[in-house]
C-alpha positions in Angstrom: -32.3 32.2 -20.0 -30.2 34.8 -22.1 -26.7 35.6 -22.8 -25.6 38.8 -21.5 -22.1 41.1 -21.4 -21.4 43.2 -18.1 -18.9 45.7 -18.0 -18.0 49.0 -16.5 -17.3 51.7 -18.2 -13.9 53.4 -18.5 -13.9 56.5 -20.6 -14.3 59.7 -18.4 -12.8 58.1 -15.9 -9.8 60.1 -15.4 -8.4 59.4 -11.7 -7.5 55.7 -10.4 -10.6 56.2 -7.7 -12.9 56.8 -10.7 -12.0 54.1 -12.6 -11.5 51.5 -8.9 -15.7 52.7 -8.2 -16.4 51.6 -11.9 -14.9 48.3 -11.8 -16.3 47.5 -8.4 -19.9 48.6 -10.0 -19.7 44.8 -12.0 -19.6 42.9 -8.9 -22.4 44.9 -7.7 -24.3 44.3 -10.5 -23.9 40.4 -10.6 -24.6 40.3 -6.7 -28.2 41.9 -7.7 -29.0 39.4 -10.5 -30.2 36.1 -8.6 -30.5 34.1 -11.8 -26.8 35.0 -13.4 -24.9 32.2 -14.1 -20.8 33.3 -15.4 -20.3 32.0 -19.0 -17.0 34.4 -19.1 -14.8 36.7 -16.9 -11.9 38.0 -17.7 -11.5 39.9 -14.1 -8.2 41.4 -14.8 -5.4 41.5 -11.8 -4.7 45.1 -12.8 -7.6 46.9 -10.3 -8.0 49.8 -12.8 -8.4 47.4 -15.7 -12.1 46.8 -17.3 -14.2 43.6 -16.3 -16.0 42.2 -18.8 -18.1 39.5 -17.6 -20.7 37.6 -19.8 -23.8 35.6 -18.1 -26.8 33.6 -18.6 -29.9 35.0 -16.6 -33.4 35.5 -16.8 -33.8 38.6 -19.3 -36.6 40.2 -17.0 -33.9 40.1 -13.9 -31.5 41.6 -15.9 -33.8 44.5 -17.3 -34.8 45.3 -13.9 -31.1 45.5 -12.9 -30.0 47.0 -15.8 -32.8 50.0 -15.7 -31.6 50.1 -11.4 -27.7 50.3 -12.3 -25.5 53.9 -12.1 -23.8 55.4 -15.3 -20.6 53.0 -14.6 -22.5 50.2 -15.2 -22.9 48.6 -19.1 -25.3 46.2 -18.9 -26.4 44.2 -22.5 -27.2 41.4 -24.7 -24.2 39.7 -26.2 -24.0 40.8 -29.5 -22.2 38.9 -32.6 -20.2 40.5 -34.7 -18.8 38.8 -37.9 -15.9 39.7 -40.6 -17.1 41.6 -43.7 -16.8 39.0 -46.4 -18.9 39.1 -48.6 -20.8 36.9 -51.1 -21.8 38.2 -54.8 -24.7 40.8 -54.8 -27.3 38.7 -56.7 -26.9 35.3 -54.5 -25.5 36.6 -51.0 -29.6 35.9 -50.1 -28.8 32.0 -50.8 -28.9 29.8 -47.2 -27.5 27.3 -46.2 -28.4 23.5 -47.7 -28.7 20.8 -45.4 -31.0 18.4 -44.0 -33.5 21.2 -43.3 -33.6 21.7 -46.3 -35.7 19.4 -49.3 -34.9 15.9 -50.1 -31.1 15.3 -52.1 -31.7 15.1 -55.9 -29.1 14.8 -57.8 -25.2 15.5 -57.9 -23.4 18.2 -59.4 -19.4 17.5 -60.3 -17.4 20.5 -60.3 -14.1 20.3 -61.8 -11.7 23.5 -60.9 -8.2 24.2 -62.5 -6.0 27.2 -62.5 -4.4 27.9 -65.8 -5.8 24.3 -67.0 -4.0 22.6 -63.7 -6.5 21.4 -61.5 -6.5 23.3 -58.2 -6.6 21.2 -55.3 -8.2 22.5 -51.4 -10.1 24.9 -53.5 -13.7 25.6 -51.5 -16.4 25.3 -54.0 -19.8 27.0 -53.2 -23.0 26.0 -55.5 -25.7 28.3 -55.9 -29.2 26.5 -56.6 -32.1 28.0 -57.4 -36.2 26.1 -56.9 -39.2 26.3 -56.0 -38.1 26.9 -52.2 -36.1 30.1 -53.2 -31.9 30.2 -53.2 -29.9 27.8 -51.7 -26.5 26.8 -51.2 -23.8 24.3 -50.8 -20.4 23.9 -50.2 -17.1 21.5 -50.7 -14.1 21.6 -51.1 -11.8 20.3 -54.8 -9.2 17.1 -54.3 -6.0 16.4 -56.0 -8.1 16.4 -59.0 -9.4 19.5 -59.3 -13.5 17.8 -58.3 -15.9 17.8 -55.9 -19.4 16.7 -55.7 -22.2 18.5 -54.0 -25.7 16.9 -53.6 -28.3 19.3 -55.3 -31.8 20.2 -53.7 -35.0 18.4 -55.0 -35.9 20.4 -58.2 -33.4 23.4 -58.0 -30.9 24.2 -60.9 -27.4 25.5 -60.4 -27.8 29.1 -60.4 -23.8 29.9 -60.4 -20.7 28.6 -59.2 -18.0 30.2 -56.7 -14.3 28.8 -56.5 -12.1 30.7 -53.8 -8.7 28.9 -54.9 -6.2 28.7 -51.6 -4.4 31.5 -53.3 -2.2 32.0 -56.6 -5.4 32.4 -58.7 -8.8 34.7 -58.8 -11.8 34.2 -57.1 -14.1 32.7 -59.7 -18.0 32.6 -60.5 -19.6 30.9 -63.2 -23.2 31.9 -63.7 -25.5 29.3 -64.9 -25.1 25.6 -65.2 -21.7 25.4 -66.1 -19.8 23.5 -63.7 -16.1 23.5 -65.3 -13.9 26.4 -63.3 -10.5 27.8 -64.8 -9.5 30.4 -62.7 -6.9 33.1 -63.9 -3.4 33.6 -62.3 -3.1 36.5 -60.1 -1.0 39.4 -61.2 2.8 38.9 -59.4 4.0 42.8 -61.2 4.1 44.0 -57.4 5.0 45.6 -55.0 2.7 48.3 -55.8 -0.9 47.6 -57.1 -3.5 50.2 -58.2 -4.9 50.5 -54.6 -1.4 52.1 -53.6 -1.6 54.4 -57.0 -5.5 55.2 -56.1 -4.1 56.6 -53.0 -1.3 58.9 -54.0 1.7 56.5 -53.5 3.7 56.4 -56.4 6.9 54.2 -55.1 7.6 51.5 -52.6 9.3 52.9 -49.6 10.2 50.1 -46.7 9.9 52.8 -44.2 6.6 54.1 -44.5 4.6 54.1 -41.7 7.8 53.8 -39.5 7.5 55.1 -36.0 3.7 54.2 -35.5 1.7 51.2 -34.1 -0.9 49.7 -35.6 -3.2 47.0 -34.2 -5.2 44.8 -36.0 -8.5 42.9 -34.4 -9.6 40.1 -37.0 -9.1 36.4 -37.5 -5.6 36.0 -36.3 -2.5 36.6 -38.2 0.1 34.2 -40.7 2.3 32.7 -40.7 3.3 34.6 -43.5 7.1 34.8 -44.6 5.9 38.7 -45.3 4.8 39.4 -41.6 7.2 37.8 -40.0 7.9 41.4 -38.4 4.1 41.5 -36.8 3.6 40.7 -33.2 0.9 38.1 -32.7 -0.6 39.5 -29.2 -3.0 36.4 -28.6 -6.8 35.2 -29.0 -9.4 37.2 -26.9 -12.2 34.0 -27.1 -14.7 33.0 -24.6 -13.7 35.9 -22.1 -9.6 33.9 -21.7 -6.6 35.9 -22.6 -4.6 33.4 -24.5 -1.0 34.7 -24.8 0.6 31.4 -25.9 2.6 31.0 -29.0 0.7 30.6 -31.9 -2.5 31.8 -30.3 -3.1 34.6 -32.8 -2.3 32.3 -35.5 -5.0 33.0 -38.6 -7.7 30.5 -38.9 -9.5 32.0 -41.6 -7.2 34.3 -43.5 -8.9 37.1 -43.5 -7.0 38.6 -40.6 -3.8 38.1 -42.2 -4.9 39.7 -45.4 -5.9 42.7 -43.2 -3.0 43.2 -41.8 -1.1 42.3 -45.0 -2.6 45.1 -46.8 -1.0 47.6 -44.4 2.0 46.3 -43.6 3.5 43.5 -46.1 7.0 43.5 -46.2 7.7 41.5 -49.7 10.3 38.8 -49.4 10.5 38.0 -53.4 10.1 39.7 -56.6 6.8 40.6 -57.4 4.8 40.2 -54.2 2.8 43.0 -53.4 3.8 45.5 -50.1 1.5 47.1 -47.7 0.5 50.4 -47.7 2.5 51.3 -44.6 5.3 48.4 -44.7 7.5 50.4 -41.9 5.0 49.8 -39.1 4.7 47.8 -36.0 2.0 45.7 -36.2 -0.1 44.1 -33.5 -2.0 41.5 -34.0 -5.1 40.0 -31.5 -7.5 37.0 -32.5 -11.3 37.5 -31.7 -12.5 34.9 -33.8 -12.8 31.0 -33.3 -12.8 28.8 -36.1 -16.5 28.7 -37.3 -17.6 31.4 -34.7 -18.4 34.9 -34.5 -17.0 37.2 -32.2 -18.8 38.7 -29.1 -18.9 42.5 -28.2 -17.0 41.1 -24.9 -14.0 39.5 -26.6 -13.7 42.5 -29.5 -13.7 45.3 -26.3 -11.0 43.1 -24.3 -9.1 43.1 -27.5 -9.6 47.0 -27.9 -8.1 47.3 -24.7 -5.1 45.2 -25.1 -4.0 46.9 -28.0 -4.6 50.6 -26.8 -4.0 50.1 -23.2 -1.0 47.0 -23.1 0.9 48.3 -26.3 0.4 51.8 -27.0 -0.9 51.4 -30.4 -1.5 54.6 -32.2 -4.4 53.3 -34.7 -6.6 50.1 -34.3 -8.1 48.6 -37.7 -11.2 46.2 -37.3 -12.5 45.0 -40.4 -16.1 43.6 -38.6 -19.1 44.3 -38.2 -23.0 44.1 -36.6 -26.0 46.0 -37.1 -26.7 46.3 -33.5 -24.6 48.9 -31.6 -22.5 48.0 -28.5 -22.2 49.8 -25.5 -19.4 47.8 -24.3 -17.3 48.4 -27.6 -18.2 51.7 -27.9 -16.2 52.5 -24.4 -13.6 50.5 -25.2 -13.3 53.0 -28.1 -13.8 55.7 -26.2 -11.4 54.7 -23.7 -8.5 53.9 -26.6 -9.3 57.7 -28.2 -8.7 58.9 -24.3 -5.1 57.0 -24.8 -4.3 58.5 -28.4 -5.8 55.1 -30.4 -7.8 56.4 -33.1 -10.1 53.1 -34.1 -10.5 52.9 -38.1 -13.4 50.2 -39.6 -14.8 49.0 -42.1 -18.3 50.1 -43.2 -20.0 47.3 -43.7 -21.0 45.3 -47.0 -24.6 44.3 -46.9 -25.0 47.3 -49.3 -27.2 49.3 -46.6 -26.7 51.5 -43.4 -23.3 51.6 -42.1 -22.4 48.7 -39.6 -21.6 48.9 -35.8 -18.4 50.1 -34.9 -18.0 51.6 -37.9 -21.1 53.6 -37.0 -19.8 54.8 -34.0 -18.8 59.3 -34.4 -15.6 58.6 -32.8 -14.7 55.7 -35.8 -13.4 56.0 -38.9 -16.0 54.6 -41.1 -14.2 53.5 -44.2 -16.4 52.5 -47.9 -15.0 50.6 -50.3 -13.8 51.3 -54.0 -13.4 49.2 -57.3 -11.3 50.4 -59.8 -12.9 49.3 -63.5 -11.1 47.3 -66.0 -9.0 45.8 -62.9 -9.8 42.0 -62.5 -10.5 39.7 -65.1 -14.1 39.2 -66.5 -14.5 35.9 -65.1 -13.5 37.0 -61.7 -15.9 37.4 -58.4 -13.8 40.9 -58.1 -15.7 41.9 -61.4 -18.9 41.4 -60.0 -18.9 44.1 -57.8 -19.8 47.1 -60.4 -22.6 48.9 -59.0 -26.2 50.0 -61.2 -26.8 52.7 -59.8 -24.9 56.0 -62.0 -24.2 57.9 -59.2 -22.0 55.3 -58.1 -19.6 55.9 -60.6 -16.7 58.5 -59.4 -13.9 60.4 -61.4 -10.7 58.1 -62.5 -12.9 54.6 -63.3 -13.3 54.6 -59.9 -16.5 53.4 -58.5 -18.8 52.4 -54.9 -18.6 48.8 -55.2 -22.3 47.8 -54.8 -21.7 45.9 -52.0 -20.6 48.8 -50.1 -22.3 50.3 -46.8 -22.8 54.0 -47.3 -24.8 56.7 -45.0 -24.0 59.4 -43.5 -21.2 58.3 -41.1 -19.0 57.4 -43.8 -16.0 59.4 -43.4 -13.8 58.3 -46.2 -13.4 55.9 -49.2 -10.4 53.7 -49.8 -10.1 50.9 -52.8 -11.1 47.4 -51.5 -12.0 45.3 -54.8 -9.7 42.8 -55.7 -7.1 44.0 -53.5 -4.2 41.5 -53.2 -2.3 40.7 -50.3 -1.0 37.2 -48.1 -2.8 34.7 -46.8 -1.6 31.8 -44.6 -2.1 28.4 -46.1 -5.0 26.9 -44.3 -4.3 23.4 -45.5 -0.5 23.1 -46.6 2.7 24.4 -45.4 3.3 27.3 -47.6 3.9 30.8 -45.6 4.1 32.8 -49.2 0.4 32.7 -50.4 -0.9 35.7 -51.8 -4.7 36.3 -52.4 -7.3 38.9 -54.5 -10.4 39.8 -51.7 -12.8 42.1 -52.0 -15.1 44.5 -49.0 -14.7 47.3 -46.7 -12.8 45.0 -44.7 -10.1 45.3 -47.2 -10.7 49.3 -47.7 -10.8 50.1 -44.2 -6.5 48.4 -43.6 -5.7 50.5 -46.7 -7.0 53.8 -45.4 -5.5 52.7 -41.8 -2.4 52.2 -43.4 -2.4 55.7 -44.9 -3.2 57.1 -41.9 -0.1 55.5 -40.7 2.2 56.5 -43.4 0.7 60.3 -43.1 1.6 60.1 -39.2 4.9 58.7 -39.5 5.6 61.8 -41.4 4.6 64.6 -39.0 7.5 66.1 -37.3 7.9 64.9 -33.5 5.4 61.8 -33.6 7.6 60.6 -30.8 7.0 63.4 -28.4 3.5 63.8 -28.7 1.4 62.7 -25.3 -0.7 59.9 -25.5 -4.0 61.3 -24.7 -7.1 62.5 -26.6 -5.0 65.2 -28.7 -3.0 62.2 -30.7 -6.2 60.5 -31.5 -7.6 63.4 -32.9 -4.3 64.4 -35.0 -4.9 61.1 -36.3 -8.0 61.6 -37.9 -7.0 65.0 -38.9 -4.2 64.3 -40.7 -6.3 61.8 -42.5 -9.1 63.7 -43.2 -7.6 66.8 -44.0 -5.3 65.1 -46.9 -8.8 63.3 -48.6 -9.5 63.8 -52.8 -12.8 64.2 -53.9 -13.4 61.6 -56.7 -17.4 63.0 -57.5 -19.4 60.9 -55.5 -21.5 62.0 -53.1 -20.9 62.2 -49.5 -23.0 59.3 -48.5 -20.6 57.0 -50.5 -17.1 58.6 -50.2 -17.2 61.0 -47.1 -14.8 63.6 -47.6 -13.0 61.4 -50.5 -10.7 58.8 -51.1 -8.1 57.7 -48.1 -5.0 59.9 -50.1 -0.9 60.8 -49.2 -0.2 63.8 -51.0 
C-alpha cells in the first residue's frame, strides 16, 4: 500500500456545471479503486469547491484507474514538499547521527555566547567527519551557553553551526573549534541593503497598500511587527483548522517570510518589509517536524485565492517532483487574478517544483559582498564559479537554483526580518536567514508595492488579466546586473 492525492481539476472550468462534473469525477474515482482506504478529505460544503482526497491503495489499482480516468480527474502520489533552508554548501551532504549510525565515542562541549554572553536556546549542529563519510548532530545551548553532543566512533568535528534564537548571526566554526561568539545583528533599520538592491531608497508605511498578499509557509508570529497580518489557519492532514492561533509559526521561517514583505516596525531600528502597506494572509501547511503534502499546499492555494481574494501568493517551498494537483490550484488562482511567486530552490541545481511551473514566478537568490560578518553562515554563501559574480558586488549565492525557468533575481543572503520566539515570550525577535525562500517574499513584495501604484488597482476584474498585469509589471521594471539568464532571469526584482 501507497499514499496517494485525488483531486479534480478546476482550471478551465469556467461554468458551475463544469466545475459540479469535475468534483463529482473524485467520487467516481474512489468508487473504482477497491483497495483505497481515506487518509484525508477535505470534501468541501461549497459544491463548486475542489476535493482533495488522499488514500492508501494498492499502486497497481491506482495506475489502472488512474491511466482509465477523464481529463477532470488528478490522480498521484503524495508528494512532500519542504521549506528552502538551507545548510552550508560544503556540509549540507552530512546525515543525520543516531543509533543507525556507529557506536558513541566521545563528547564534544560547545560553549556559545553572543557578544561574550552566553546565548541560551541556541540549536547547535556538529558536523563530523570519518571513515563512514559526514555526519551530523544536533542540541540545543542552556543558561550557560553549553551543550554536549555524543561524537561518532572515529569522526572529528568537521565545523560547528550556532542559529542563536535571534539578536545575533548565524555562526560556523570550521574545524575543531568548539567555542562560538556570535556577532550582534545590525538594528540601523528600517531599510537594509536588500531594500537599496531593489530601487527603494526610503521607508514608506504605505507601500504595497491596496493589494493582498498571501503567504503559504510555516505559520505566522506572534510578532509585535505583524500584528496587522491575518492568520487564515493550518491546512494539515487534509482538516481546515480555522481556530485561533492555528496559523501560529512553529518554525519561524513562515514569519520571517512574511516579515520580509510586510514588517511594520514598532521601535527604532527594526527593519520594515518591502511592502509594509499590505494585507497579509497568512495559512500554515507545515506540522511541527513534518513536511507538507501537495494536498494540504493546493487546499491552501485555494483558500487564499478563492476565500480572500489575494492578489499575489508567496510560497517559499519546494520539491523536485512536479505536482499536478498544485499545479491547478495555480492555474485556477491565475484564472482568479492570483499570480503565485516562489522561491527557486537551494540545492544549487535545477529549479524546484512550483517554482518550476511557467505560470510561477521563479525567484533566485542574491548575496551582496562585504555584507555579513566573516564569521557568519551568511558569508558562506559566495559562489566559485566567476560567472556568478554580477555588477554592484552583487553575486548568485552558490546555493541558488538556477535554469532556465528563473524569471528574476531578488537578494536573499543574510536578509533580516522577525521571527517568533520559539522558546520564550518575546514577540520582537529579529533574525539574519539566507535562501530563495527569503528572495522569493522580497521580490513578491515588490511586486506588491509596483501594483499598489498602478492607477485603478481597485477596479480591475479578478480574472486572468490581473494575474498577468502582475507579472508584467514585475518583469517589465527588472535591472540587469551581468549575470546570465540562467541565474538572474530578466534581472534583479527592482521599483523604479
Amino acid at each position: 500500500m501507497a499514499r496517494f492525492v485525488i483531486a479534480n481539476r478546476r482550471a478551465g472550468r469556467f461554468t458551475a456545471d463544469a466545475k459540479a462534473a469535475s468534483r463529482f469525477s473524485v467520487a467516481v474515482a474512489l468508487d473504482g479503486i477497491s483497495s483505497a482506504r481515506i487518509v484525508e478529505d477535505n470534501e468541501p460544503d461549497d459544491p463548486l469547491a475542489r476535493r482533495v482526497v488522499v488514500v492508501e491503495a494498492d499502486p497497481v489499482e491506482v495506475e489502472r484507474e488512474r491511466a482509465a480516468a477523464g481529463p477532470d480527474t488528478i490522480i498521484e502520489p503524495e508528494i512532500l514538499h519542504h521549506p528552502l533552508t538551507v545548510l552550508p554548501n560544503d556540509l549540507a551532504s552530512a546525515v543525520p547521527f543516531g543509533a543507525a549510525t556507529a557506536a558513541i565515542g566521545n563528547v564534544t562541549r560547545i560553549v556559545v555566547t553572543g557578544g561574550g554572553a552566553a546565548l541560551a536556546s541556541c540549536q547547535v549542529t556538529v558536523f563530523f567527519r570519518g571513515f563512514g563519510g559526514t555526519s551530523n548532530a544536533e542540541a540545543v545551548t542552556d543558561a550557560q551557553g553549553q551543550c554536549n553532543v555524543p561524537n561518532p566512533a572515529g569522526a572529528v568535528v568537521a565545523g560547528v553551526l550556532a542559529l542563536p534564537n535571534g539578536g545575533f548571526w548565524p555562526t560556523l566554526s570550521r574545524g575543531a573549534a568548539t567555542a562560538i561568539d556570535c556577532a550582534q545583528l545590525p538594528a540601523d533599520g528600517p531599510l537594509g541593503w536588500w531594500h537599496a538592491a531593489t530601487g527603494i531608497a526610503a521607508f514608506d508605511p504605505g507601500l504595497g497598500s491596496g493589494v493582498r498578499v498571501g503567504v503559504i509557509d510555516t505559520g505566522l508570529g506572534p510578532h509585535r511587527c505583524l500584528r496587522h497580518a491575518h492568520g487564515i489557519g493550518s491546512f494539515i492532514d487534509g482538516i481546515e483548522d480555522s481556530q485561533p492561533g492555528a496559523s501560529d509559526d512553529v518554525q519561524g521561517h513562515g514569519t520571517h517570510v512574511a516579515g520580509t514583505i510586510g514588517a511594520r516596525p514598532v521601535a527604532a531600528g527594526q527593519y520594515g518589509g518591502i511592502a509594509p502597506g499590505v494585507d497579509l494572509f497568512a495559512a500554515r501547511v507545515f506540522a511541527p517536524g513534518k513536511l507538507a503534502s501537495n494536498a494540504d499546499i493546493a487546499n491552501a492555494i485555494d483558500a487564499l485565492s478563492r476565500g480572500h481574494a489575494v492578489d499575489l501568493i508567496n510560497m517559499s517551498l519546494g520539491a523536485a517532483t512536479p505536482s499536478e494537483v498544485i499545479h491547478d490550484a495555480i492555474l485556477d488562482a491565475a484564472e482568479r487574478g492570483t499570480l503565485c511567486i516562489v522561491a527557486a530552490g537551494n540545492d544549487d541545481g535545477p529549479v524546484n517544483y512550483p517554482a518550476a511551473f511557467p505560470e510561477c514566478v521563479a525567484v533566485s537568490a542574491l548575496g551582496l559582498a562585504g555584507w555579513a560578518p566573516p564569521t557568519s553562515l551568511s558569508a558562506t554563501r559566495l559562489p566559485q564559479a566567476a560567472d556568478c559574480f554580477g555588477r554592484d558586488n552583487l553575486f548568485l549565492a552558490n546555493f541558488s537554483c538556477f535554469g532556465p525557468e528563473i524569471d528574476c533575481a531578488a537578494p536573499g543572503v543574510g536578509i533580516i526580518a522577525p521571527i517568533p520566539d520559539l522558546v520564550g515570550d518575546s514577540d520582537t525577535l529579529y533574525a539574519a536567514m539566507d535562501g530563495t525562500s527569503m528572495a522569493s517574499p522580497v521580490a513578491c513584495g515588490i511586486a506588491a508595492a509596483l501594483l499598489s501604484q498602478y492607477p485603478g488597482i481597485a477596479a480591475l476584474p479578478r480574472d486572468a488579466s490581473r494575474a498577468a498585469l502582475c507579472r508584467s509589471l514585475l518583469t517589465s521594471g527588472l535591472q540587469d546586473i551581468g549575470l546570465a539568464p540562467k541565474y538572474q532571469g530578466r534581472g534583479i526584482a527592482f521599483m523604479p
